[in-house]
C-alpha positions, 0 to 999 in steps of 0.5 A: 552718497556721502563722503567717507570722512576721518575723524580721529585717529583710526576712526571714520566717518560716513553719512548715511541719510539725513533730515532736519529731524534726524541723521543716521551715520556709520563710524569705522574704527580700527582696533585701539582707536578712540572716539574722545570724550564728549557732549553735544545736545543731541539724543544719539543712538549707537548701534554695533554692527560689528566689533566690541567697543568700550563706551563712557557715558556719564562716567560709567563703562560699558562694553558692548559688541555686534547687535547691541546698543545704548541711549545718550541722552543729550548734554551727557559727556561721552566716548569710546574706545574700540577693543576689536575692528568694528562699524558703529550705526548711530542715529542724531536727533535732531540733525548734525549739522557739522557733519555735513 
């Protein structure tokens, strides 16, 4: 099991399972709480397990709540912001390993 670790203010993260191909990690956010923007050159996936989260990807908006998801590409600025208390899933390919 993996540490729970803080990130940004309100935000949370935990490493769920790894591989040098892939990593799968939960983020917590507390209502308000942003993740900032950024790029980094993994394809991420992010998936809403719970609450509704404003993301930026590329400079565009979309909301998007419990059982939805998007793609980010690799390289492509992006963040978020929680609109409602929730857990983020996201999956990095290949690994991150500054998260470990």
């Amino acid at each position: 099991m993996y540490s729970v670790v803080p990130t940004d203010p309100g935000v949370t993260r935990q490493v769920l399972a790894q591989d040098p191909a892939l990593m799968l990690v939960a983020f917590r956010f507390e209502e308000g709480a942003e993740g900032r923007l950024h790029s980094h050159p993994h394809v991420q996936s992010t998936f809403v397990q719970s609450g509704r989260f404003a993301f930026v990807l590329a400079g565009e908006t979309h909301e998007i709540g419990p059982g939805e998801s998007l793609m980010i590409p690799s390289g492509i600025e992006h963040g978020c912001r929680c609109l409602e208390a929730g857990t983020l899933i996201d999956s990095f390919a290949p690994r991150r390993d500054d998260f470990l």
